[in-house]
MDAnalysis code that builds the backbone (N, CA, C; Angstrom):
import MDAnalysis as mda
import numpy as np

u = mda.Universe.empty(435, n_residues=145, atom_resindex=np.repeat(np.arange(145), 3), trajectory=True)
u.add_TopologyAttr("name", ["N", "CA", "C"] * 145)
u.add_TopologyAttr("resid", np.arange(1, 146))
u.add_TopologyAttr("resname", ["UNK", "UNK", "UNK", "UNK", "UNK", "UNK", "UNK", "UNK", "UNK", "UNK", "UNK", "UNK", "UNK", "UNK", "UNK", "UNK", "UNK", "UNK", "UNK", "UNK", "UNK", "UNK", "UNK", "UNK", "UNK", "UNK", "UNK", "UNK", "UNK", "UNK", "UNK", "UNK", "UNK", "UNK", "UNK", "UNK", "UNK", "UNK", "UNK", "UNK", "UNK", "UNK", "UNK", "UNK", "UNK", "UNK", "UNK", "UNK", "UNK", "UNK", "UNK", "UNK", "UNK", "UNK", "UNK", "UNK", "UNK", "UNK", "UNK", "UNK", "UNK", "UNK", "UNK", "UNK", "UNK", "UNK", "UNK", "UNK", "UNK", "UNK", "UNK", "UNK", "UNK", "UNK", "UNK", "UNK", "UNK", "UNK", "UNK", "UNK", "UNK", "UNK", "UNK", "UNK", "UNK", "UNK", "UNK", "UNK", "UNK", "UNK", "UNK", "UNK", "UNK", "UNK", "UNK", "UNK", "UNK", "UNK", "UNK", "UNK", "UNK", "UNK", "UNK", "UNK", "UNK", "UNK", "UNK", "UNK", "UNK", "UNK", "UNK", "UNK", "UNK", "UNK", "UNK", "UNK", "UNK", "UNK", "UNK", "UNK", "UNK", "UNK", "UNK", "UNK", "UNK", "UNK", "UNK", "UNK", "UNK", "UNK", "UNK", "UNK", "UNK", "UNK", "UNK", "UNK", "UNK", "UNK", "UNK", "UNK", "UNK", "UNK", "UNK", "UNK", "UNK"])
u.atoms.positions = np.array([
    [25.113, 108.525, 41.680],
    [25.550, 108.218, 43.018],
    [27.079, 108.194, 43.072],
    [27.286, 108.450, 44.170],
    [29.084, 108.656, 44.473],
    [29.256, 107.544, 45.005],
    [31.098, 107.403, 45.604],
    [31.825, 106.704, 46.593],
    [30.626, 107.000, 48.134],
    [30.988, 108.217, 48.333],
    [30.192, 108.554, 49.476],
    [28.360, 108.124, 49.346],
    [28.180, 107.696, 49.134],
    [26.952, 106.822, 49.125],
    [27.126, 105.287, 49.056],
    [27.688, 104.633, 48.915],
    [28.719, 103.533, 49.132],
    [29.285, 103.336, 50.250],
    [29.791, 104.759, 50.620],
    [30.920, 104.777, 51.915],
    [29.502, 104.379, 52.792],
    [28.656, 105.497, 52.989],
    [28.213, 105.587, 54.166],
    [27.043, 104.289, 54.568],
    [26.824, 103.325, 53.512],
    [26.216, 102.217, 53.740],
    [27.180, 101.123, 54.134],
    [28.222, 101.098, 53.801],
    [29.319, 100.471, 54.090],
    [29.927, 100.534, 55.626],
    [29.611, 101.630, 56.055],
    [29.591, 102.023, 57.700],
    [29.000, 101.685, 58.307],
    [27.832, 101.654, 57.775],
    [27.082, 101.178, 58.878],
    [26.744, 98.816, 58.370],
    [27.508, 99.044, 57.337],
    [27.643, 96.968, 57.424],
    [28.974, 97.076, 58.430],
    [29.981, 97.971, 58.545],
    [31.063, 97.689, 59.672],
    [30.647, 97.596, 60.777],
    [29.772, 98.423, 61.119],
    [29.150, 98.664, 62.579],
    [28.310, 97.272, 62.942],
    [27.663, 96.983, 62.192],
    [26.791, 95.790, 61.967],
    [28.021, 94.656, 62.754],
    [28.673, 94.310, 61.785],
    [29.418, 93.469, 61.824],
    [30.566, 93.278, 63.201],
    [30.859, 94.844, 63.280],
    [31.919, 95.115, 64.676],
    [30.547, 94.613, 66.099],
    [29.641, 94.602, 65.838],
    [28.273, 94.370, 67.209],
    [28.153, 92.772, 67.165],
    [27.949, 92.726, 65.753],
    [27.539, 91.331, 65.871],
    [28.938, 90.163, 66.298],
    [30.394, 90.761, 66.263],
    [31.801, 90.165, 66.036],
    [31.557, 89.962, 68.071],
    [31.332, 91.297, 68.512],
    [31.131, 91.384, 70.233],
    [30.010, 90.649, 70.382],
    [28.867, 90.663, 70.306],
    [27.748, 89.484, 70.861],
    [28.140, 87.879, 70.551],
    [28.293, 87.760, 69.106],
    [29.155, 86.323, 69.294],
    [30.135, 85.970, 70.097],
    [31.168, 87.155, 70.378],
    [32.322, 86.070, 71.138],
    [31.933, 86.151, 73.255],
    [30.715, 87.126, 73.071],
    [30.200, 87.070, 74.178],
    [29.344, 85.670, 74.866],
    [28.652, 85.542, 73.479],
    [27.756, 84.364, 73.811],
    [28.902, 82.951, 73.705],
    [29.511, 83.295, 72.840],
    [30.965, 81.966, 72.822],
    [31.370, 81.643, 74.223],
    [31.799, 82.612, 75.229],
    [32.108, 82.833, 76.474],
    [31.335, 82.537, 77.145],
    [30.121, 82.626, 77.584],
    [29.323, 82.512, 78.421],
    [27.865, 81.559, 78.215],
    [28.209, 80.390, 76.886],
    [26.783, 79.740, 76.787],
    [27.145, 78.642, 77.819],
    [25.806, 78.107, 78.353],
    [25.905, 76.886, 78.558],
    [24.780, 75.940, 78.328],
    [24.960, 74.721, 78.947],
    [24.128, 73.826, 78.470],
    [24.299, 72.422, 78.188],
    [23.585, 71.477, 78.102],
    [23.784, 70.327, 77.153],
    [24.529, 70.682, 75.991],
    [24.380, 71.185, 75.318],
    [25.229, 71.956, 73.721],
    [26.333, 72.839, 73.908],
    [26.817, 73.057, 75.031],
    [27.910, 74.077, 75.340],
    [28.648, 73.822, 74.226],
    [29.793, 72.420, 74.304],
    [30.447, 72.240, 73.380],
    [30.622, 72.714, 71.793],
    [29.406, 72.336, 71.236],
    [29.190, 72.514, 69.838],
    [28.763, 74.290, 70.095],
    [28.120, 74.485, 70.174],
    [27.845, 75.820, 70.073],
    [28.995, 76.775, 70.566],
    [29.893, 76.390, 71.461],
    [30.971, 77.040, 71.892],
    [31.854, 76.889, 70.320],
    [32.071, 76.241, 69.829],
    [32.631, 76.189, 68.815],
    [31.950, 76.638, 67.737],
    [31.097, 76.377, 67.547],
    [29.910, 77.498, 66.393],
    [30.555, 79.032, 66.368],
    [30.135, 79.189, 67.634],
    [30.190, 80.808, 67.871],
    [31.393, 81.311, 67.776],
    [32.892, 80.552, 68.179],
    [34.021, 80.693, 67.523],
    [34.424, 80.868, 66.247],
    [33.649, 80.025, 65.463],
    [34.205, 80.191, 64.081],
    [33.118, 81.360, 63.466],
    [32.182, 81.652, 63.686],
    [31.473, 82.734, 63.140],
    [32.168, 84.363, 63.612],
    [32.794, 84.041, 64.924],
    [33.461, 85.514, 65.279],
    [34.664, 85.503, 64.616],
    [35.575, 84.621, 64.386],
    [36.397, 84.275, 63.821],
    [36.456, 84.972, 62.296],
    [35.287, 84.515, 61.503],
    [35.143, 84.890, 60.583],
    [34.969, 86.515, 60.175],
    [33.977, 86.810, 61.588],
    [33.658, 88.470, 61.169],
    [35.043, 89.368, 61.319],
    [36.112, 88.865, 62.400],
    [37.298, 89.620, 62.625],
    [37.779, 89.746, 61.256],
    [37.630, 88.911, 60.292],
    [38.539, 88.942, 59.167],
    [37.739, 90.185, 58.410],
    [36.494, 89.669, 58.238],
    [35.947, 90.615, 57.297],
    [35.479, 92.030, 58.335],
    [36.011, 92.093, 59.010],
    [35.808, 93.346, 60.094],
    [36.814, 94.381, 59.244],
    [38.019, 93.563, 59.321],
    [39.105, 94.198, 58.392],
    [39.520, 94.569, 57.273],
    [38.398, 93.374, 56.095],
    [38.374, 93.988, 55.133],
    [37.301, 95.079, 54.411],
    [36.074, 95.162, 55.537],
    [35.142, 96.294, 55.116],
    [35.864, 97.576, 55.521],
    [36.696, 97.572, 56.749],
    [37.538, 99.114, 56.753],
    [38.239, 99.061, 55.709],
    [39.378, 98.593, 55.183],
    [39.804, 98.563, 54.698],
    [39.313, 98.757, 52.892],
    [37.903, 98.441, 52.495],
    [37.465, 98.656, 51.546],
    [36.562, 100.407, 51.817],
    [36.812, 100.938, 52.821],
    [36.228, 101.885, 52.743],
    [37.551, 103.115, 52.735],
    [38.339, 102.218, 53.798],
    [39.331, 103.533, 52.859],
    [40.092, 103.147, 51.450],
    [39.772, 102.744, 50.475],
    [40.271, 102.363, 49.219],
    [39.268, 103.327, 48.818],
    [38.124, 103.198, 49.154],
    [37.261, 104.453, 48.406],
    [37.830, 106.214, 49.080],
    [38.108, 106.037, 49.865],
    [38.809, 107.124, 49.963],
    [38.072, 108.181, 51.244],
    [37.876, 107.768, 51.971],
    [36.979, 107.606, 53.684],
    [37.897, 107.359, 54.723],
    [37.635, 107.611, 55.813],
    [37.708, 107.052, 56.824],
    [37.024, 106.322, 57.823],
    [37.404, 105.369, 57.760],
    [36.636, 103.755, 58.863],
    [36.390, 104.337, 59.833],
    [35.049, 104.309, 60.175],
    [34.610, 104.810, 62.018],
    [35.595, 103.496, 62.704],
    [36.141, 104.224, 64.282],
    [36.864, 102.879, 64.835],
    [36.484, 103.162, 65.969],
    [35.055, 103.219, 66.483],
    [34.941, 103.524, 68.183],
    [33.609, 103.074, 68.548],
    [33.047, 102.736, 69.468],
    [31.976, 103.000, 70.135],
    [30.636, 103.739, 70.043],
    [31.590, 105.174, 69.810],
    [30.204, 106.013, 69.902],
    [29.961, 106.167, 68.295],
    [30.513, 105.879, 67.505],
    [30.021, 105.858, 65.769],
    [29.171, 104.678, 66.040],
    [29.454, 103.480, 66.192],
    [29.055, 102.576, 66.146],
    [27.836, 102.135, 66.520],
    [27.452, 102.995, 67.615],
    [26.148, 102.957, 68.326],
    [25.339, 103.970, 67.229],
    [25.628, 104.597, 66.872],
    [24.515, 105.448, 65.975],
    [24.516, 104.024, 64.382],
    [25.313, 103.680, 64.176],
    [25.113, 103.322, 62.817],
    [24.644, 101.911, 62.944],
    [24.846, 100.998, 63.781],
    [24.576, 99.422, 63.826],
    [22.548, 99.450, 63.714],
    [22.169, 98.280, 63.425],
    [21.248, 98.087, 63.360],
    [21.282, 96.565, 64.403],
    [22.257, 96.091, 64.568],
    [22.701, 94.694, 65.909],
    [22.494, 95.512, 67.227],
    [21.780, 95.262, 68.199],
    [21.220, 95.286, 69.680],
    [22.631, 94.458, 70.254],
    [22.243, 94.849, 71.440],
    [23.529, 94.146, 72.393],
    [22.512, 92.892, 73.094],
    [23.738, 92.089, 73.365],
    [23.217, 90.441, 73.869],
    [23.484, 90.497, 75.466],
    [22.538, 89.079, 75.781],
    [22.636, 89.675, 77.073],
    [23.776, 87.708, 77.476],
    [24.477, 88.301, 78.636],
    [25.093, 86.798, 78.814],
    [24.541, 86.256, 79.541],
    [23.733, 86.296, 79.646],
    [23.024, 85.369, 80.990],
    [21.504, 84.627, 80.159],
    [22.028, 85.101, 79.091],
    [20.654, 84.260, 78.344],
    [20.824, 83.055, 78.108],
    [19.981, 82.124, 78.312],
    [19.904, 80.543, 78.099],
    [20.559, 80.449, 76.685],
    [20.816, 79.046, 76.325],
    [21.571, 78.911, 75.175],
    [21.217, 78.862, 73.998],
    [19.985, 78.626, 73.838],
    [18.206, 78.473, 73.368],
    [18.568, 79.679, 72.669],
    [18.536, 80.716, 73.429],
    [17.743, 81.979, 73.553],
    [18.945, 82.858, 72.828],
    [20.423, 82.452, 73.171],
    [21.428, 83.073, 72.237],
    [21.639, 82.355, 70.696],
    [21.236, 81.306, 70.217],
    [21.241, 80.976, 69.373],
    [19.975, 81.444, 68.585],
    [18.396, 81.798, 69.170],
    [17.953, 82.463, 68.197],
    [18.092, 83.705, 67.947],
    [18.791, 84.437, 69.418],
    [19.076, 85.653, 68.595],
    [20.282, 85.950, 68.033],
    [21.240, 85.401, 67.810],
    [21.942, 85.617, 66.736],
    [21.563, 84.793, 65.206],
    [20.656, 83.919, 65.353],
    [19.924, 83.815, 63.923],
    [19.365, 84.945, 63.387],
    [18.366, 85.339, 63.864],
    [17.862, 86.909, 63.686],
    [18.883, 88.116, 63.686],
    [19.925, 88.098, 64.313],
    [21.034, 89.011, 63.496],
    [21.818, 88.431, 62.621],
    [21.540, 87.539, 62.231],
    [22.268, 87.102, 61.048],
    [21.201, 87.309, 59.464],
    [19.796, 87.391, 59.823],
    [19.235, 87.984, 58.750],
    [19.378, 89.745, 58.948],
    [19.513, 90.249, 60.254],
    [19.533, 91.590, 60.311],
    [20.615, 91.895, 59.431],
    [22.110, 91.576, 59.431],
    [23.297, 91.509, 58.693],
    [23.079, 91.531, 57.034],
    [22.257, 90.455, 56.919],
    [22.463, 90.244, 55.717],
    [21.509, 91.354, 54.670],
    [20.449, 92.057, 55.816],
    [19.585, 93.391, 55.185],
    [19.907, 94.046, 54.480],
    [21.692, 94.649, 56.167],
    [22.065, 95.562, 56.098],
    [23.469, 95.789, 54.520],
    [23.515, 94.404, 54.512],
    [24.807, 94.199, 53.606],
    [23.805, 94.195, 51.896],
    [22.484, 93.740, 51.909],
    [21.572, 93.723, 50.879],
    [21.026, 95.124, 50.652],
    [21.387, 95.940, 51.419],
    [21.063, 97.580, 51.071],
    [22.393, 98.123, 50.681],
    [23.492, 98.338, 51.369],
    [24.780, 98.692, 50.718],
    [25.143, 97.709, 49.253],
    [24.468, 96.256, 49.401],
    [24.383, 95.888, 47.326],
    [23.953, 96.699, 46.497],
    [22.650, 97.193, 47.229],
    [21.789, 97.955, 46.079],
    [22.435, 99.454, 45.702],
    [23.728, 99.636, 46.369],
    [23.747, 101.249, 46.093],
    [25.487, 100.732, 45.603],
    [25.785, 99.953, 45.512],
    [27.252, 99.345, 45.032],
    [26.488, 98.865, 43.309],
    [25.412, 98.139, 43.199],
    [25.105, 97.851, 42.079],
    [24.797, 99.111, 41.083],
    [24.209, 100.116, 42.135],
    [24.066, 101.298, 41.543],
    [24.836, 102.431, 40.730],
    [26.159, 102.106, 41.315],
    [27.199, 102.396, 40.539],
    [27.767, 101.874, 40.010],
    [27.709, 100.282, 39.603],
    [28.758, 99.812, 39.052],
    [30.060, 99.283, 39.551],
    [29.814, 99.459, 41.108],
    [31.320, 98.882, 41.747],
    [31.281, 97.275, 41.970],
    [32.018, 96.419, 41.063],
    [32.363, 95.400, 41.586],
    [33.366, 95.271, 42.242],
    [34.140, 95.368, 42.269],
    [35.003, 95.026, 43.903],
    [33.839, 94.850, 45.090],
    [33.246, 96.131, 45.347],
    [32.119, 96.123, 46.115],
    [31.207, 95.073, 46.608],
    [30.470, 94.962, 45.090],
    [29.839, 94.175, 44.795],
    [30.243, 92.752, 45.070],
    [31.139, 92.439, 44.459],
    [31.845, 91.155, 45.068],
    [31.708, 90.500, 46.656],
    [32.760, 91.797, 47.214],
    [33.089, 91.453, 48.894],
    [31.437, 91.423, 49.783],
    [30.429, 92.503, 49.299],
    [28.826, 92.123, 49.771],
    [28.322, 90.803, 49.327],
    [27.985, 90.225, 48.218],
    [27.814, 89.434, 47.773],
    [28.579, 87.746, 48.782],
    [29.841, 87.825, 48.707],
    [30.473, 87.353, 49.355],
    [30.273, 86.562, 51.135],
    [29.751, 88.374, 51.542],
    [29.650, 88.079, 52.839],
    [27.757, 88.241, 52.896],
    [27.073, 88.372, 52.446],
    [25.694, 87.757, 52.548],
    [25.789, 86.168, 52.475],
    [26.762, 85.783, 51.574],
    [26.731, 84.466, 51.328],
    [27.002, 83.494, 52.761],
    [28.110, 83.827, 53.637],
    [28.402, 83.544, 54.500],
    [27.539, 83.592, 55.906],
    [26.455, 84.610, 55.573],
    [25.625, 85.384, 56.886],
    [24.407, 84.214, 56.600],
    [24.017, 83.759, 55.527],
    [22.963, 83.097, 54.955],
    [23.638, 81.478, 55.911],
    [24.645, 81.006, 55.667],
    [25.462, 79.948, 55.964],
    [25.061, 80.030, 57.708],
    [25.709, 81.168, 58.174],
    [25.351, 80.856, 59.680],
    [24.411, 81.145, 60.063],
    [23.270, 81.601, 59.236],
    [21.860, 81.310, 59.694],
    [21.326, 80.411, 59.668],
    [21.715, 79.940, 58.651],
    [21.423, 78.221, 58.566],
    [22.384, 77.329, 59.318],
    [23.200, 77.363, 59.745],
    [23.911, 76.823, 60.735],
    [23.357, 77.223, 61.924],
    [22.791, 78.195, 62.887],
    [22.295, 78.240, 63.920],
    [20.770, 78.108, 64.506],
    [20.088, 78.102, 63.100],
    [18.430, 77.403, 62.973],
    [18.745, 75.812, 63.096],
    [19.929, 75.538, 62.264],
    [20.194, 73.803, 62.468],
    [20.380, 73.283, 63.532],
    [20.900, 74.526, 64.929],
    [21.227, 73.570, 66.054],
    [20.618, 73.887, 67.131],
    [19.219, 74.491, 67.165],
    [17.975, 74.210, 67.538],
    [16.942, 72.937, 68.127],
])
């Protein structure tokens, strides 16, 4: 297996991540409820978080020697994250971004298996890393249920 088998699973955890970075700060914006508060702040620090690593999965894809999809229409072919709706109860945005937070962590547990496959730790690392984190706010958003 190559870089480019790496790359192109790696594209589509950006895409993942660039959908899921927009439905969080959507639902951040527009929950309400008894829980507005806390969950308004939930959903902050989880988008918060993906901006960072938004930047370092491009950025680890051009080290392999690629170019980062940066648009829309890549993005829609490669994500496996659905779009959120804002008008959904608060209920109803917190379980579905639980469920994309195991979708995430699939997609980042299939680009492991082809990073382990070669031997890339760096790779390996930064997946590892951010499953760890996707696991965290799944369990952080089943908790506030």
């Amino acid at each position: 297996m190559s870089n480019k088998n790496i790359v192109e699973a790696l594209k589509v955890v950006l895409a993942d991540s660039q959908a899921l970075y927009l439905k969080t700060q959507n639902y951040h914006w527009n929950v309400e409820g008894p829980h507005f508060k806390s969950l308004h702040q939930l959903f902050e620090e989880q988008y918060t978080d993906l901006a960072d690593a938004i930047d370092t999965i491009a950025e680890l894809i051009r080290t392999l020697g690629e170019k980062a999809p940066g648009n829309w229409k890549a993005y829609d072919v490669l994500r496996t994250i659905r779009d959120g709706d804002e008008d959904a109860t608060a209920e109803v945005m917190v379980t579905d971004l639980a469920s994309d937070q195991s979708a995430i962590h699939e997609t980042l547990q299939q680009a492991l298996k082809v990073a382990q496959s070669i031997e890339n730790e760096v790779v390996i690392g930064i997946l590892v890393d951010r499953m760890s984190v996707h696991s965290k706010n799944r369990w952080m958003l089943n908790s506030s249920q």
